[in-house]
C-alpha positions in Angstrom: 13.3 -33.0 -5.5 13.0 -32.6 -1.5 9.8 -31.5 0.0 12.0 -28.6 1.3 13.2 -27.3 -1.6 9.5 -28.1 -3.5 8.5 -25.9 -0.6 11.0 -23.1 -1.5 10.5 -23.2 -5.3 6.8 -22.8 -4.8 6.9 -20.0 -2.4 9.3 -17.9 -4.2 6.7 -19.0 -7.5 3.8 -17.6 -5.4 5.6 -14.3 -4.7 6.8 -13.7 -8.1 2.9 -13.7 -9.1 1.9 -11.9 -6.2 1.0 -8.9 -8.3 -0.8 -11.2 -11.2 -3.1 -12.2 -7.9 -6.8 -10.5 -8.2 -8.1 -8.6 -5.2 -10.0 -10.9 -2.3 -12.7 -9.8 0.0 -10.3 -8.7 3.2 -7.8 -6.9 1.2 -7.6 -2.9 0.2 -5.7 -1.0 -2.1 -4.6 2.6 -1.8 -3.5 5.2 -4.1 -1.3 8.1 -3.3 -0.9 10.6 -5.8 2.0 13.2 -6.2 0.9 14.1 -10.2 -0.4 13.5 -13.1 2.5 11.2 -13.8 3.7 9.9 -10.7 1.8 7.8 -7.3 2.7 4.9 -5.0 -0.2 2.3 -5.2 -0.4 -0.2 -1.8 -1.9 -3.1 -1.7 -2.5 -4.6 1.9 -4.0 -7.9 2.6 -6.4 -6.4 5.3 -10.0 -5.5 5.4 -10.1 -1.9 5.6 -10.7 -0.5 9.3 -13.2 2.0 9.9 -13.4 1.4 13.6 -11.8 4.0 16.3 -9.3 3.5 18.4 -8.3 0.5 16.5 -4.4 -0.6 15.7 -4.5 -2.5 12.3 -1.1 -4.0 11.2 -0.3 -3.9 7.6 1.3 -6.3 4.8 1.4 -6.1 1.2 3.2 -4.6 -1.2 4.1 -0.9 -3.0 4.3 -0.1 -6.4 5.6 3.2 -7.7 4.4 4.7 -11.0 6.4 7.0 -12.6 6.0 8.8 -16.3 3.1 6.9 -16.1 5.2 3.5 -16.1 5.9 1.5 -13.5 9.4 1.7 -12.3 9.1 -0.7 -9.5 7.4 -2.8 -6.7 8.4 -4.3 -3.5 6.9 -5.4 -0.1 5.4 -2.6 2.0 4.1 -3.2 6.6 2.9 -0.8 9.0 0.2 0.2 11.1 -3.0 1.8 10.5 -4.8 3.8 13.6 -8.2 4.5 13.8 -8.2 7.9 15.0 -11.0 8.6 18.3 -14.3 9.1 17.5 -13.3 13.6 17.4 -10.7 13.0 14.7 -13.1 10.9 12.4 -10.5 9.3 10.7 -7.9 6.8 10.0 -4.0 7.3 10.1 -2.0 4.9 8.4 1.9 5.0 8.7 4.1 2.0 5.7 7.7 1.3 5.6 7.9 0.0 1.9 10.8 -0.9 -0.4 11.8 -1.0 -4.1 14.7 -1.9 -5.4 17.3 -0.4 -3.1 15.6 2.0 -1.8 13.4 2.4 1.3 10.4 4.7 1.4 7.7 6.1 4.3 4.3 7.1 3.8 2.4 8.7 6.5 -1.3 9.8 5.1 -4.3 10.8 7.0 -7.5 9.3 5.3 -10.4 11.5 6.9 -12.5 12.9 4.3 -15.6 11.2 3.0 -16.2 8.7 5.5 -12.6 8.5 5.7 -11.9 7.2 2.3 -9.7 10.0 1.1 -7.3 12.1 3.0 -3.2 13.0 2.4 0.3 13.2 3.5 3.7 12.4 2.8 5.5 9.9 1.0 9.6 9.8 1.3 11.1 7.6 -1.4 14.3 7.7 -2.6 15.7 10.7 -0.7 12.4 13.3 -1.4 10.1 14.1 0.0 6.7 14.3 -1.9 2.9 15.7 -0.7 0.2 13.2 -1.7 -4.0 13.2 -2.4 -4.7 9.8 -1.4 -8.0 7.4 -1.7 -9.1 4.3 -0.7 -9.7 2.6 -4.5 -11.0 -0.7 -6.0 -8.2 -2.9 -5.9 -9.2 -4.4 -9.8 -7.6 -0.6 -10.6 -4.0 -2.0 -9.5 -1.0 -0.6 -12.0 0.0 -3.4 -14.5 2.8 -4.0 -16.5 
């Protein structure tokens, strides 16, 4: 086998377990919460900002629970703002897709010590109001 194919048949390996991958120091997870039955869980590989004033950019992935189940996962980027010091928060803005479908999520974490917060998540053609928190990655949905 060439090194350049080896190359591609391990990355595509590594991305097929991305979501078998156990949270790392540098990385947060966040859950956004429609119901009891339905949220989008993101998991970014970035520390989570608390500083103001600050532009974090965002990669990772989205996966959307439904019924309790989940009915699918795909990569998700943005940007995360660290609002000024008056706002005393964070605003973080993902462009995330599963399947065929592109979503948006634009949530405002600035409630205890800016770990929880809401917004909006678009997905699929609706949109839904979300509670979202800052959680322990380890609590990641699982097939």
């Amino acid at each position: 086998m060439s090194k350049r194919r080896a190359l591609v048949v391990a990355t595509l390996a590594g991305s097929l377990c991305l979501g078998l991958v156990p949270a790392r120091a540098g990385e947060f997870c966040l859950n956004a919460v429609v119901d009891a039955d339905t949220n989008f869980f993101f998991h970014f590989q970035k520390k989570y900002p608390t500083k103001p004033d600050k532009i974090t950019p965002l990669n990772g992935k989205a996966i959307f629970v439904d019924g309790g189940l989940i009915q699918g996962l795909g990569p998700a980027y943005g940007e995360l703002l660290g609002l000024p010091e008056g706002d005393a928060g964070n605003s973080l803005g993902t462009t995330f897709t599963i399947g065929t479908s592109t979503g948006h999520a634009a949530i405002v974490l600035d409630d205890n010590g800016k770990m929880s917060g809401g917004g909006t998540v678009d997905f699929g053609g609706v949109s839904r109001s979300v509670t979202a928190d800052i959680v322990d990655c380890a609590t990641e949905p699982t097939p």
